[in-house]
Every structure is written in structure tokens, then in C-alpha cells.
C-alpha positions as a Markdown table, in Angstrom:
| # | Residue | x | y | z |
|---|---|---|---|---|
| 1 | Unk | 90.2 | 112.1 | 94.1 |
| 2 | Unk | 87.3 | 110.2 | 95.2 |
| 3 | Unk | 86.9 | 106.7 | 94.6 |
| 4 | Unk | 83.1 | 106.0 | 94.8 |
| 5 | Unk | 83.2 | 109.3 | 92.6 |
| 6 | Unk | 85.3 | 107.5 | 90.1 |
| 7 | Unk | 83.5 | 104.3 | 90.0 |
| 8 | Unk | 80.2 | 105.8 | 89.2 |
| 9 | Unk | 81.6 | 107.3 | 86.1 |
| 10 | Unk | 83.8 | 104.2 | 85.5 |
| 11 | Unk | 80.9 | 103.4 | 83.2 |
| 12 | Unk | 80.9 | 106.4 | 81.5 |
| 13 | Unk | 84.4 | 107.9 | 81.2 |
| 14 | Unk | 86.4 | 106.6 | 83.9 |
| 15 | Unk | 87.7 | 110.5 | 84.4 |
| 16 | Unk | 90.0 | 109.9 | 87.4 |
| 17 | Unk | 89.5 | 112.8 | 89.9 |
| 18 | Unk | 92.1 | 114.5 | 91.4 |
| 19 | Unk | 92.6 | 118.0 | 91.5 |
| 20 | Unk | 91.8 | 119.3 | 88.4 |
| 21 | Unk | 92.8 | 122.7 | 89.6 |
| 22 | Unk | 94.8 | 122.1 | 93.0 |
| 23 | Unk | 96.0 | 125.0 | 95.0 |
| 24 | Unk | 98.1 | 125.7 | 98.0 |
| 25 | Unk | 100.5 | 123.5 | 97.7 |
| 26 | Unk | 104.5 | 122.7 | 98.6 |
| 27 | Unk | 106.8 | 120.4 | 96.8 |
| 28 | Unk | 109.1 | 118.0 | 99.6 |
| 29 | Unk | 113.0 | 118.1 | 98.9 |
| 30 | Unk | 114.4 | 114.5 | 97.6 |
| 31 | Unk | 115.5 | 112.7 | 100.1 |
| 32 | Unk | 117.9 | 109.4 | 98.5 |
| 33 | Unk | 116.3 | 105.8 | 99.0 |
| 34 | Unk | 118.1 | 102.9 | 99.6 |
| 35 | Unk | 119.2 | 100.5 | 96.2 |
| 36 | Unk | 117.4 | 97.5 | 98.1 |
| 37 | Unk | 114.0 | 99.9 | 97.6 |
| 38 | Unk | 114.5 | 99.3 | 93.5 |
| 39 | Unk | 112.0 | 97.3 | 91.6 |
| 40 | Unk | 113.5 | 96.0 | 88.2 |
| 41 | Unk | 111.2 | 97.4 | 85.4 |
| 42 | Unk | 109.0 | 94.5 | 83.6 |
| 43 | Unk | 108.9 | 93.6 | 80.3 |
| 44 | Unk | 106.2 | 95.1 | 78.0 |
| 45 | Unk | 102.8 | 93.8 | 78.1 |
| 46 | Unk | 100.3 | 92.7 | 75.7 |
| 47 | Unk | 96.8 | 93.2 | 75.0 |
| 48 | Unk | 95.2 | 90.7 | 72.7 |
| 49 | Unk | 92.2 | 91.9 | 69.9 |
| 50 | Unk | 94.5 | 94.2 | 68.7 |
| 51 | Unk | 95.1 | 96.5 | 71.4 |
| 52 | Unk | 98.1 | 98.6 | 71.7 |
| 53 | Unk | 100.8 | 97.2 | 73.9 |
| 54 | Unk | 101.2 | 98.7 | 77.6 |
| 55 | Unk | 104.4 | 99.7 | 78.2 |
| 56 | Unk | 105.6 | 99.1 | 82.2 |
| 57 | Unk | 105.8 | 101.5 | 84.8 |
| 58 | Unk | 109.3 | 102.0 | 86.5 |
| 59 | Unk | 107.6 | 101.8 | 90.0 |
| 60 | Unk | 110.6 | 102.9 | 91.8 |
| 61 | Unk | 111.1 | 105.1 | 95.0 |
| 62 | Unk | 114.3 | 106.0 | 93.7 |
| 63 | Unk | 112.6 | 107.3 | 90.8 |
| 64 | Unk | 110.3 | 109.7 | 92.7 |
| 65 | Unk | 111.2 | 113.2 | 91.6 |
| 66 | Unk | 109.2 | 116.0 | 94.1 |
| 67 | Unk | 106.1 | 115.1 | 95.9 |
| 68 | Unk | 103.5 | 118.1 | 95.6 |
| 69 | Unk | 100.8 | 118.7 | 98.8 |
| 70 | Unk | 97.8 | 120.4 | 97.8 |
| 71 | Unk | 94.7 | 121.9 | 98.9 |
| 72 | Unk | 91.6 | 122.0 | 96.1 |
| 73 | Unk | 89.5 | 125.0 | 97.2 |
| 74 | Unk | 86.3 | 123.2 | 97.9 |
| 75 | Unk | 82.8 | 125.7 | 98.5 |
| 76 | Unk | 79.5 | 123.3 | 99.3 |
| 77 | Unk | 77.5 | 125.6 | 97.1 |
| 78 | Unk | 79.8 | 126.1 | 94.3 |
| 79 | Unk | 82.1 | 127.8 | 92.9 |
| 80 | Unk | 81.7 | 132.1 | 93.4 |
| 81 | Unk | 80.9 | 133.6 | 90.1 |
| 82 | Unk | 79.5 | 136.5 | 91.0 |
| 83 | Unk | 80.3 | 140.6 | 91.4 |
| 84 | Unk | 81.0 | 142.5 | 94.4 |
| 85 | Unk | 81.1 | 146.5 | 94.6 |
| 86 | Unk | 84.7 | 147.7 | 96.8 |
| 87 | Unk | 84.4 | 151.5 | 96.8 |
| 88 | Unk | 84.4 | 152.5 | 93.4 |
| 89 | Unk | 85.4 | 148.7 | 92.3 |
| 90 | Unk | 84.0 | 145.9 | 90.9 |
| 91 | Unk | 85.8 | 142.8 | 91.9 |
| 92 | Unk | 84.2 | 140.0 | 89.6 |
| 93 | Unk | 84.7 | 136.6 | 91.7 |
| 94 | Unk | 85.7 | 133.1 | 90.0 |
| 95 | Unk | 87.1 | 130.9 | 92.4 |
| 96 | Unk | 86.2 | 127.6 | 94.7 |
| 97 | Unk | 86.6 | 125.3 | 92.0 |
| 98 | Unk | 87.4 | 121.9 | 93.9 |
| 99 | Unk | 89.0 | 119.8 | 92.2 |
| 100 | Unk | 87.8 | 120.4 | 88.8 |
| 101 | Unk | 90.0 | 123.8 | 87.9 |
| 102 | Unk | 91.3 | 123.1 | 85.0 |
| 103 | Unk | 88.7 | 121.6 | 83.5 |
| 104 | Unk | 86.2 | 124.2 | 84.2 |
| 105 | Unk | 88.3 | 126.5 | 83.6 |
| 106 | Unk | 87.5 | 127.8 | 80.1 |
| 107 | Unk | 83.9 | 127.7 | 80.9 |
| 108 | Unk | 84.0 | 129.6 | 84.2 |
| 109 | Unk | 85.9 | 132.2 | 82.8 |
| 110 | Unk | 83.7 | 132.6 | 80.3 |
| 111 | Unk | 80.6 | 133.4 | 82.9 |
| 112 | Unk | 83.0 | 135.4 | 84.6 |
| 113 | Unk | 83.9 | 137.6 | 81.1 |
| 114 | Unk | 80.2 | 138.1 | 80.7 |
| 115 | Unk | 79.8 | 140.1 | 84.4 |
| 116 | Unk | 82.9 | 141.9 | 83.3 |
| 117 | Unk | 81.4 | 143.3 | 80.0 |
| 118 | Unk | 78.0 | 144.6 | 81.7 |
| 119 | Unk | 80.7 | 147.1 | 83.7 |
| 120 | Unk | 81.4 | 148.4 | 80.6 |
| 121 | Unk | 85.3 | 148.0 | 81.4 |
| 122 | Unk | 87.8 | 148.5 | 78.7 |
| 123 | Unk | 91.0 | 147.7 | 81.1 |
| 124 | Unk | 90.8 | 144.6 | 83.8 |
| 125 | Unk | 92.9 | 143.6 | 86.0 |
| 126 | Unk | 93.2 | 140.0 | 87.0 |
| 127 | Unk | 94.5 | 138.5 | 90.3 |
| 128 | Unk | 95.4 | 135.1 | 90.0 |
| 129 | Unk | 97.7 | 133.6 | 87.5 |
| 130 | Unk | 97.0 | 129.7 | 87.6 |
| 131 | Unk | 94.2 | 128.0 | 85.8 |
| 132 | Unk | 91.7 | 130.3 | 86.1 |
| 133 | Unk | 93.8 | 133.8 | 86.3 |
| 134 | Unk | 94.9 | 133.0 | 83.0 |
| 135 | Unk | 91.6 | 131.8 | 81.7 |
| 136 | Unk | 89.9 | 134.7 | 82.5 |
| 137 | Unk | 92.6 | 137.1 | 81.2 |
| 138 | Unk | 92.7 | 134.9 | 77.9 |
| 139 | Unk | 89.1 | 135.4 | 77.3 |
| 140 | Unk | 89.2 | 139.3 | 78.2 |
| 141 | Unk | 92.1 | 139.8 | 75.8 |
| 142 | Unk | 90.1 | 138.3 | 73.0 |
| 143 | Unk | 87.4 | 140.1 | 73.8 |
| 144 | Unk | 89.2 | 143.4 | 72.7 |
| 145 | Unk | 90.0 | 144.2 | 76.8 |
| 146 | Unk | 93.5 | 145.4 | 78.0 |
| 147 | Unk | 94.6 | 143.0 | 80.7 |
| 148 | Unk | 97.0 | 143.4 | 83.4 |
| 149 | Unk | 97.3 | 139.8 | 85.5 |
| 150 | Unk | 98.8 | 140.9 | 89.4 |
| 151 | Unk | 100.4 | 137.6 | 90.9 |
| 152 | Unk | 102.1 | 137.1 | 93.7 |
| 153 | Unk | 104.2 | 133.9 | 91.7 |
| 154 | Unk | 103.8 | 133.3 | 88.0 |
| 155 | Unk | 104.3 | 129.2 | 86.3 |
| 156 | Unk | 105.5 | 127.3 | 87.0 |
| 157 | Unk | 105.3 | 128.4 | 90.8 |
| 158 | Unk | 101.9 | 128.5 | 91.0 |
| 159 | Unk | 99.3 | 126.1 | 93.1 |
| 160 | Unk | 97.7 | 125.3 | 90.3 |
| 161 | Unk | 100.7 | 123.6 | 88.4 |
| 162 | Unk | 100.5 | 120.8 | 91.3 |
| 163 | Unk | 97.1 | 119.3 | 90.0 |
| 164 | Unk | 97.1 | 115.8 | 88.4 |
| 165 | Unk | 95.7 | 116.8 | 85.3 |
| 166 | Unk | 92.6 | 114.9 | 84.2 |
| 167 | Unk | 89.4 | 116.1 | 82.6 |
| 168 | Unk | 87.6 | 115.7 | 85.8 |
| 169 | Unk | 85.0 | 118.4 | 85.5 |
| 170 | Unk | 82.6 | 117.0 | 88.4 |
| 171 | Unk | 85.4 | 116.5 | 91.1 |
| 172 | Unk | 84.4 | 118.1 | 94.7 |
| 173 | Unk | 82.6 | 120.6 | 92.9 |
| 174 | Unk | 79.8 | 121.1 | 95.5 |
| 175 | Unk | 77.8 | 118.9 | 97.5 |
| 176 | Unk | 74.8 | 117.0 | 96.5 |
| 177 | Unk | 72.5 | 119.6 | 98.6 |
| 178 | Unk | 73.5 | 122.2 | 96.3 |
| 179 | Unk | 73.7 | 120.4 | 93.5 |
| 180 | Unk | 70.0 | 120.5 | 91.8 |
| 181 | Unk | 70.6 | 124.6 | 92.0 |
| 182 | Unk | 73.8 | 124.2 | 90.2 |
| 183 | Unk | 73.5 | 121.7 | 88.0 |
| 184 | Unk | 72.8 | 124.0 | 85.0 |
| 185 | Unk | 75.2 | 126.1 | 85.2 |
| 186 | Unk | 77.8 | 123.1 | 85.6 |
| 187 | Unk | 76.4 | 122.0 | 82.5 |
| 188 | Unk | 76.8 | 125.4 | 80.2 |
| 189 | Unk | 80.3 | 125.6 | 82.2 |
| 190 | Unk | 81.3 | 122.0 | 81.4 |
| 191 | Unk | 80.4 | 122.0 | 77.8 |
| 192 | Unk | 82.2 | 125.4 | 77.2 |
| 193 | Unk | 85.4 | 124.2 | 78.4 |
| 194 | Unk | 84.7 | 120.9 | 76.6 |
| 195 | Unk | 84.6 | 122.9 | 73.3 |
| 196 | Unk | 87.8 | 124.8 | 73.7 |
| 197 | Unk | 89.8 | 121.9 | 74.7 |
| 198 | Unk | 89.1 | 120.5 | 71.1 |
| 199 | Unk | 90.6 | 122.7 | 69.4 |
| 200 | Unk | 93.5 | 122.7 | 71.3 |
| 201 | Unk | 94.1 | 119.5 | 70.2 |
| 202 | Unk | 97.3 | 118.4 | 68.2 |
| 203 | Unk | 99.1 | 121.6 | 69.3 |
| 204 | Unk | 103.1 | 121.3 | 70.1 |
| 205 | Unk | 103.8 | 120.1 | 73.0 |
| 206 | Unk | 101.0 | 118.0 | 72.8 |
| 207 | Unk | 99.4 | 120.8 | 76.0 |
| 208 | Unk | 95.8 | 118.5 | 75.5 |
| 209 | Unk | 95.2 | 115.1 | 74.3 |
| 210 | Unk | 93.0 | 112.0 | 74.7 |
| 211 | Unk | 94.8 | 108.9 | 76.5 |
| 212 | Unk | 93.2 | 105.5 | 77.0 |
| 213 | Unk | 93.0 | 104.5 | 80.9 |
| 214 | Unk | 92.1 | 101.0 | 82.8 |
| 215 | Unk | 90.7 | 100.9 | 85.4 |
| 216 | Unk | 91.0 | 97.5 | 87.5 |
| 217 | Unk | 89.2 | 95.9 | 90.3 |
| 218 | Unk | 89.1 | 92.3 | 92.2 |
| 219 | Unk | 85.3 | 92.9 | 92.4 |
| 220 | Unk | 82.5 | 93.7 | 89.4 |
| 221 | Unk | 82.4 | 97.4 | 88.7 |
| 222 | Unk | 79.1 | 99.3 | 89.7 |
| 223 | Unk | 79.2 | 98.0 | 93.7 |
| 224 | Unk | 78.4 | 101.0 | 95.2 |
| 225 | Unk | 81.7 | 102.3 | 97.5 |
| 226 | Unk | 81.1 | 103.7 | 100.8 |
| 227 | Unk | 82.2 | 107.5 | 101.0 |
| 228 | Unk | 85.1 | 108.5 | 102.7 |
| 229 | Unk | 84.1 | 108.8 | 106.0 |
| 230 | Unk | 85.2 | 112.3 | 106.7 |
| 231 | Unk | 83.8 | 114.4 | 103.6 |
| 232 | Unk | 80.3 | 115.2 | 102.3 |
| 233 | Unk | 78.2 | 113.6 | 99.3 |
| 234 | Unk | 79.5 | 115.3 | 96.6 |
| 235 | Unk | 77.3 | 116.4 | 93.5 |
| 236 | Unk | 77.5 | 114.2 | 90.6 |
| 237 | Unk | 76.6 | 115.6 | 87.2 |
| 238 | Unk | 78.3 | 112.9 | 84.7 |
| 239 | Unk | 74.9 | 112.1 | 83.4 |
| 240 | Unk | 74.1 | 115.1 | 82.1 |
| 241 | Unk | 77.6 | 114.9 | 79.7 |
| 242 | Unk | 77.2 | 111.2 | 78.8 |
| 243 | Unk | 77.7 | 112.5 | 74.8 |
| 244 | Unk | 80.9 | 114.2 | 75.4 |
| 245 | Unk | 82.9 | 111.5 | 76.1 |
| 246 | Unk | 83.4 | 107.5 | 74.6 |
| 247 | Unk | 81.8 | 104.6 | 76.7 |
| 248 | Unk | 84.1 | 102.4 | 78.5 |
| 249 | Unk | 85.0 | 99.2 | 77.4 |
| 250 | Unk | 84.6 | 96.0 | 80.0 |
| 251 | Unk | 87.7 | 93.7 | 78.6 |
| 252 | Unk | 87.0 | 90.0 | 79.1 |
| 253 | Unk | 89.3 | 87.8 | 80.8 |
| 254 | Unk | 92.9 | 86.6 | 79.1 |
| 255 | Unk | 92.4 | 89.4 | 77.1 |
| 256 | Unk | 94.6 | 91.8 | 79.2 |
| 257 | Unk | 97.8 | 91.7 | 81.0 |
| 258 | Unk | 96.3 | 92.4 | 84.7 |
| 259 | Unk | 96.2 | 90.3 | 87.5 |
| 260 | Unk | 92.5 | 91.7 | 88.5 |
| 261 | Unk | 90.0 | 90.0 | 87.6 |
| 262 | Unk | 87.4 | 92.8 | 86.3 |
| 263 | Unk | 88.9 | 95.5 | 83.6 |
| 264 | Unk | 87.5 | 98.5 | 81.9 |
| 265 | Unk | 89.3 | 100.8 | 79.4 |
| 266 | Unk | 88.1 | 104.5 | 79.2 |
| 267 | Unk | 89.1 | 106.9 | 77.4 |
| 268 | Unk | 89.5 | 110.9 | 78.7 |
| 269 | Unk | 91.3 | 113.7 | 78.2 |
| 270 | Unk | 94.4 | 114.8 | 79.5 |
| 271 | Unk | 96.8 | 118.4 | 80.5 |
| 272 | Unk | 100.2 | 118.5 | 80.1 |
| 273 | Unk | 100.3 | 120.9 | 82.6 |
| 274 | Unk | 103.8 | 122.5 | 82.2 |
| 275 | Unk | 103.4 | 122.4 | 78.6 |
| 276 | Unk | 99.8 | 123.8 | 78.7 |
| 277 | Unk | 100.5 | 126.6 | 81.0 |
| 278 | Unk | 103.3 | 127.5 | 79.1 |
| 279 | Unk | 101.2 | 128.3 | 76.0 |
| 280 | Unk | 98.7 | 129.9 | 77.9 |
| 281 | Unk | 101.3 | 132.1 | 79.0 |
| 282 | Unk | 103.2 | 132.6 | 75.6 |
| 283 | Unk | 99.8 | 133.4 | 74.1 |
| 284 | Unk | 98.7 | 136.0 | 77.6 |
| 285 | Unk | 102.3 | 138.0 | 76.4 |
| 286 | Unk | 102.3 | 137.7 | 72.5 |
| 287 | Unk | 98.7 | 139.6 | 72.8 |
| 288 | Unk | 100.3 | 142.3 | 74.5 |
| 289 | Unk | 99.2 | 141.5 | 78.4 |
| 290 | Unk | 101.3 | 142.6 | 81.1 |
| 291 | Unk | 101.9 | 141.1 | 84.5 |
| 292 | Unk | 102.9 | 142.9 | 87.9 |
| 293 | Unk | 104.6 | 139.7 | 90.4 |
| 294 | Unk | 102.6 | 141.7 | 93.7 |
| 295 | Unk | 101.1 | 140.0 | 96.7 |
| 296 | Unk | 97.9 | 141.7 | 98.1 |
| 297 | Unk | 96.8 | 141.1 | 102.5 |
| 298 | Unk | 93.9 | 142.7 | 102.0 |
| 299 | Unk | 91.1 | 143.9 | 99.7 |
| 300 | Unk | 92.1 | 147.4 | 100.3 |
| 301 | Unk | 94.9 | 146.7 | 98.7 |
| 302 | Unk | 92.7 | 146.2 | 95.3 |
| 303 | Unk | 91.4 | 149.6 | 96.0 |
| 304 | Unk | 94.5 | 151.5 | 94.4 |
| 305 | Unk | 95.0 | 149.3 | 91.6 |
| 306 | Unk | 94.5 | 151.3 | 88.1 |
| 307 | Unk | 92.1 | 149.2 | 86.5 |
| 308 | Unk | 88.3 | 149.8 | 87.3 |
| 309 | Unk | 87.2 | 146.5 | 87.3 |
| 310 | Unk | 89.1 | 143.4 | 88.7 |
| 311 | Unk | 88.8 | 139.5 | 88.1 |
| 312 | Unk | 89.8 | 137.4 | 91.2 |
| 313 | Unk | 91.2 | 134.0 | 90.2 |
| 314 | Unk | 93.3 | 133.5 | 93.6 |
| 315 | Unk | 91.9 | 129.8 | 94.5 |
| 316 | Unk | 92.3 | 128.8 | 98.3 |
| 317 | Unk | 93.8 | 132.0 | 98.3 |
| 318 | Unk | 90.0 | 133.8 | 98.0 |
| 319 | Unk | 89.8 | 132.6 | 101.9 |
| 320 | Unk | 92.5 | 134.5 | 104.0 |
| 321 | Unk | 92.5 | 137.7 | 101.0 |
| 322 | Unk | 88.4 | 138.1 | 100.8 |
| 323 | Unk | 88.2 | 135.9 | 104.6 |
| 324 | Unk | 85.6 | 133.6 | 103.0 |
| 325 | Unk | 85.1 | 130.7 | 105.2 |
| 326 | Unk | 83.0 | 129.1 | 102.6 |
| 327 | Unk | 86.0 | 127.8 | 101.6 |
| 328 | Unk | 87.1 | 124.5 | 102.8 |
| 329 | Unk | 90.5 | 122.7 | 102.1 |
| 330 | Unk | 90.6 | 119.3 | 100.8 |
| 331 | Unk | 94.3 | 117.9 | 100.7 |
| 332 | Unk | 96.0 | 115.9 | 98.4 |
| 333 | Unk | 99.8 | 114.6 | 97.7 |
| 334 | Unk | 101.3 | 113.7 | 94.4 |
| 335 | Unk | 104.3 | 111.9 | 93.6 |
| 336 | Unk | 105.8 | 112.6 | 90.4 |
| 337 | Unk | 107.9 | 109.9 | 88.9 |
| 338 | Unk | 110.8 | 110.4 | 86.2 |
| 339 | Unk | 109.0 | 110.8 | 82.7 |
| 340 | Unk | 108.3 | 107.7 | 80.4 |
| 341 | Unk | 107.1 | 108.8 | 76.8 |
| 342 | Unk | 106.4 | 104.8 | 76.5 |
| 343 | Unk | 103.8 | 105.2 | 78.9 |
| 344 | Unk | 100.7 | 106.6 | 77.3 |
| 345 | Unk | 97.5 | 105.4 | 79.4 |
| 346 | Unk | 96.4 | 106.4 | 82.4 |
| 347 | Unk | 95.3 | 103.5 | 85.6 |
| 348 | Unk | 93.2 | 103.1 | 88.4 |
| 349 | Unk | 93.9 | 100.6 | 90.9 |
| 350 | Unk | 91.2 | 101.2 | 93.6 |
| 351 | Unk | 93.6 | 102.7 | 95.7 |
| 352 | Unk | 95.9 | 105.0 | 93.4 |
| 353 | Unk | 95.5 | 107.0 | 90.5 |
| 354 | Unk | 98.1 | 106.7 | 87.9 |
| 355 | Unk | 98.5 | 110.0 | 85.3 |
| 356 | Unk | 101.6 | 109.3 | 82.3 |
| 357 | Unk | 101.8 | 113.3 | 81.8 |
| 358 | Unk | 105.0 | 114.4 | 79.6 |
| 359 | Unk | 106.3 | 115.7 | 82.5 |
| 360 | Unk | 106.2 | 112.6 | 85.2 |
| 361 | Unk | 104.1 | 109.8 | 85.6 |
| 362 | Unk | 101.7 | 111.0 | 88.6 |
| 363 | Unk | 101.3 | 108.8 | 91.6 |
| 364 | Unk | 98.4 | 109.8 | 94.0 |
| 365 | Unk | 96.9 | 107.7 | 96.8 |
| 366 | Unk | 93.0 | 108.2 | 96.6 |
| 367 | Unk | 90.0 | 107.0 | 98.9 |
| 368 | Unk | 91.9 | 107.9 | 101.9 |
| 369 | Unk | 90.7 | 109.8 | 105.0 |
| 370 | Unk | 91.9 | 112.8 | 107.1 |
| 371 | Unk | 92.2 | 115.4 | 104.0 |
| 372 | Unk | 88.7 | 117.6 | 104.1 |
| 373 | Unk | 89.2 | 120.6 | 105.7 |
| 374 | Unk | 92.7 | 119.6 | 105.8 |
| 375 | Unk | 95.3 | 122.4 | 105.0 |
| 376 | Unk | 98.6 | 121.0 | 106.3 |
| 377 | Unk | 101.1 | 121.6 | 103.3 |
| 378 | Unk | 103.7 | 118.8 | 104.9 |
| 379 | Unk | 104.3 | 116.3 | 102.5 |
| 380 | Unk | 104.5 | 112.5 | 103.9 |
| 381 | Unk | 107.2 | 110.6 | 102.0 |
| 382 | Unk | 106.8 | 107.5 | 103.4 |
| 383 | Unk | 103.2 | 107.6 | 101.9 |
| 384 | Unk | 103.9 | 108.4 | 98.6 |
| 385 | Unk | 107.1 | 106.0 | 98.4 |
| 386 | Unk | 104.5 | 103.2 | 100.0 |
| 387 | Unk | 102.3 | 104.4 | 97.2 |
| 388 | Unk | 104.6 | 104.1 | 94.5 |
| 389 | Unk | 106.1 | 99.9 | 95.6 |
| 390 | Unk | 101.9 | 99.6 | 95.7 |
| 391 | Unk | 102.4 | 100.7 | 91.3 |
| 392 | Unk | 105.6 | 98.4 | 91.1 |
| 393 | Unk | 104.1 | 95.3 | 93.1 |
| 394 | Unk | 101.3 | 95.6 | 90.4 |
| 395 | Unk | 103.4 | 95.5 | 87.4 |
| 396 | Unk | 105.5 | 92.5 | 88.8 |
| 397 | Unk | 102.5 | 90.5 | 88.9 |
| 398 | Unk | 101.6 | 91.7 | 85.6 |
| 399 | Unk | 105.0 | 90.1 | 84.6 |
| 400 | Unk | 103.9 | 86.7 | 86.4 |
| 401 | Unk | 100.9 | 86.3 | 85.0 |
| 402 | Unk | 102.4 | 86.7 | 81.3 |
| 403 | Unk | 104.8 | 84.3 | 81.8 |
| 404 | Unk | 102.3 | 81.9 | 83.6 |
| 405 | Unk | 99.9 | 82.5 | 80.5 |
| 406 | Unk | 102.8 | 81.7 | 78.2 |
């Protein structure tokens, strides 16, 4: 995620970045932590004006279940929505979605259905089976179309299971030079997803909901940050969405447990990932879609498939099977902590980004340099166990400063 990113919308939504759709990425073995390494969990906290209480989080390294690595397909221009002819193929393109997969998701696959009907095609294939592969073949079913997806791993194996899952639609999308020429489409894309999302709402499993978040800060919000030094000016299209999501929420002082001086609630939307791409799945094979597990090298390769007219929904993946350069990788690392159903809000310190999904309470290190056009996989334990005492060293002083307020 990016933090100046973050806090211009912090007055808006306060959608936490992070990889909204993350691909290319490798989970780290556990490796036990020392008992002296344990934080004691803190009592619960209180917010006054009638505001639900915040359960603690259990901030422990010992707690840490898999650390994730991943690399969010960024393109400067874009994502590719667009057809190309192979031989007697048409291969309809819909990847480079940065870090805002999942949330545009729906949308994009949407544009992507459209190219697909002016073939005429009454069978696709689709490569791909993360976020977008199953998007697109979702849409295609419904739109009377026999689908076969062709993956080379299927959930929960796939990149895109390792994003943080926030409704960050705007996240390393493109960069503010292409952004004027984009901005529409983001706009029809965003407010498609938007749409679908709602009435996903209240399902089992709970795959999409709305969480409150706080976002805290020693200094006022709406300082400008500096970028990170080592990536572009990203396009920012938040304005153009103000009406989809509620208005954060400054809360004055003694009115919240945190030690920071400066507080804002937000409210966004949330994926429960394993639960989401569960159903999507579920739904993908109760329609009567089929899926071949099959790894393609080469675009050739596409040539002998059956179907006529072919989706591609491989991510970062787009880059060594299509050799586009165009896209570049921008890394990231997760931890994912032991689940807490108490904890229901999201946080952001500054410096991490806190996500209390049904399946582990995310822990990812944001603002830092070194990860644009960064496509190691190796996850650094030591950082995310130096991120996670950051999360427990918060709460603890959350715990002094409710006993010092009595």
C-alpha cells in the first residue's frame, strides 16, 4: 500500500491499499519464536459516544501463521482490456490490475465480456483462475456462454488469495500521466464492481462486508506525505467516487482509546478472501463450468485450445506468457495472524495496515522502499515479526493510557 495514497483518501474512505488483487507470491514456512517474544493480550478498550468497544489485537510473533510475498502486476497506462488476433484466435486481455484486483474485478470483467460478445463466441475459455479468471468466467456463464477456466493452480493456491483484501479500487492502478485517459473508464469499472459487491452482502460466510477502520496519526491528517522515493505518482481517482462510500469521522480527544493524538474512523468494505473465492468457485461449478489444472509457456500453446475465443486473466503472469514488459512488479509481504472474530475494524498506524479478515488478522508494513519493480518472492521474517511487536507495542500503550485515564 501507499501511504500518501491512503492519507489523501483518509478524508474520504480511509480505503487502506494493499493489494487488492496481489499475484506472484510464496508463503514462508513457520519458523518457532522464542516465549520471551510474547506480548500479553490487553484488556478491551472503550470508545465513549456510544461507540462499539475495540477488542485488542494478540500482537504476537508467536501467533504469526504464514507470511505471503507478493507482486501486484502494475502497467503505468492501465490495466489491458483489449483484443488481440493469434492465428485464428481471439485472446481478449484483462490483466495489470495493480493493486486494486479484487475490487475491480467485477467491473473489468465486465468490459472484458463485452469484447467477448462482438466475437460472436458461444464457448470461451478462460486462463486465469484468481480474481479476475473467475470474474470473467462468472460473467460469461451468465451471459448464456459455455466456459472452460485453464489454470495452472486453482484456490486456494492462487496469487491472488495472498491480497489483503480491502476495497481499494485506486491502488497502483496507473500513474498520474496516464491517468486523465483513464479516468473514465476507472469510473464505469469502479462503479460496476461497486454495485455487485452490494448484493453480495449478508451472504454465509460473510465473503463481503463493511467494517469500520481508524486510522491514527501523531500529526493532523491532510499533511501532504512525500512519496516513496522509489515508485512513480500514482493516479488518484477517489474524487470522482466521493458518493459511494460514508465520510470519515475525526474523533476528538478522550473520546478514543489511542495513544495518537489525531483519529479518524472510516468505514470500507472488506473480502474474506477464502470465503469469497470459495463461492465464486462453488457458484463457477454449480452452473456447469469446467476447469482443466494446465500450465501454458507460450502463446502457441493457446493456439490448440478448443474454444475460439480466449479470456486471459493470468496477472503478473501476462509478462513472461505474452512477454509484456509493460508490466512492472511491485512487492509486498503479509503476515497473517491467528484469527480473532472479536476483532471487527480494520487500523492504520502510518506505518502498517491492519486487515481483521475471518481468516487472520493481516499485518502489512506499508510506506516502505525497495518493492517497485521488485519481484523477489523471499519472504523476510524478521520484518514481518518487527512489524507485528510494532501492532502489540501499540495496544500496550492503548492499555496505559486507559488506566492512566481511569
Amino acid at each position: 500500500m501507499q501511504r500518501r495514497h491512503f492519507l489523501r483518501q483518509a478524508g474520504v474512505t480511509l480505503a487502506v491499499a494493499s493489494t487488492a488483487s496481489l499475484a506472484a507470491c510464496a508463503r514462508q514456512p513457520l519458523v518457532p519464536v522464542k516465549s520471551s517474544d510474547a506480548i500479553p493480550p490487553e484488556p478491551v478498550a472503550r470508545l465513549q459516544s456510544g461507540v462499539a468497544e475495540i477488542a485488542p489485537i494478540r500482537a504476537q510473533p508467536d501467533r504469526i501463521t504464514g507470511i505471503y510475498v507478493c507482486t501486484r502486476p502494475f502497467r503505468a497506462a492501465g490495466p489491458r482490456i483489449e483484443t488481440e488476433r493469434l492465428d485464428h484466435k481471439t485472446i481478449v486481455h484483462n490483466y495489470g490490475h495493480g493493486g486494486s484486483g479484487w475490487s475491480l474485478s467485477w467491473g473489468s470483467s465486465a468490459l472484458a465480456l463485452r469484447l467477448v460478445q462482438a466475437t460472436g463466441a458461444k464457448q470461451v475459455g478462460v486462463i486465469g483462475c484468481g480474481a479476475l479468471g473467475l470474474t470473467s468466467a462468472l460473467l460469461a456463464q451468465r451471459a448464456g456462454l459455455s466456459v472452460r477456466i485453464y489454470a495452472k493452480e486453482l484456490p486456494p493456491d492462487v496469487y491472488s488469495m495472498r491480497a489483503s483484501g480491502l476495497w481499494t479500487p485506486d491502488s497502483r492502478i496507473c500513474d498520474a500521466e496516464h491517468a486523465p485517459a483513464f479516468a473514465d473508464r476507472w469510473e464505469e469499472m469502479t462503479r460496476s464492481s461497486f454495485r455487485t459487491y452490494q448484493s453480495l452482502l449478508g451472504l454465509p460466510g460473510r465473503p463481503i462486508e463493511w467494517i469500520d477502520g481508524y486510522a491514527v496519526s501523531d500529526e493532523p491528517f491532510g499533511h501532504a506525505e512525500p512519496p516513496v522515493a522509489d515508485e512513480p505518482e500514482y493516479g488518484s481517482f477517489h474524487a470522482r467516487v466521493r458518493d459511494l462510500t460514508p465520510r470519515a469521522v475525526e474523533l476528538a480527544a478522550g473520546s478514543h482509546p489511542f495513544p495518537q493524538a489525531y483519529v479518524r474512523r472510516y468505514t470500507t468494505m472488506m473480502f474474506n478472501i477464502s470465503a469469497y473465492a470459495h463461492m465464486l468457485m462453488s457458484d463457477f461449478l454449480a452452473a456447469g463450468g469446467k476447469i482443466e489444472v494446465r500450465e501454458f509457456h507460450d502463446p502457441r500453446e493457446l493456439v490448440k485450445l478448443p474454444e475460439h475465443t480466449l479470456i486471459n486473466a493470468t496477472g503478473y503472469g501476462a509478462r513472461a506468457l505474452f512477454k509484456d514488459d509493460s508490466i512492472i512488479p511491485v512487492r509486498g509481504q503479509t503476515a497473517r495472524l491467528i484469527p480473532q472474530p472479536e476483532v471487527t475494524y480494520s487500523l492504520y498506524t502510518g506505518t502498517l495496515s491492519i486487515v481483521p479478515r475471518s481468516d487472520g488478522v493481516l499485518v502489512q508494513v506499508i510506506g516502505d522502499s525497495g518493492n517497485f519493480n521488485n519481484s523477489d518472492l523471499t519472504p523476510d521474517r524478521a520484518a514481518s515479526e518487527a512489524a507485528v511487536r510494532e501492532l502489540g507495542e501499540l495496544f500496550a500503550r492503548m492499555r496505559v493510557s486507559n488506566t492512566h485515564s481511569g
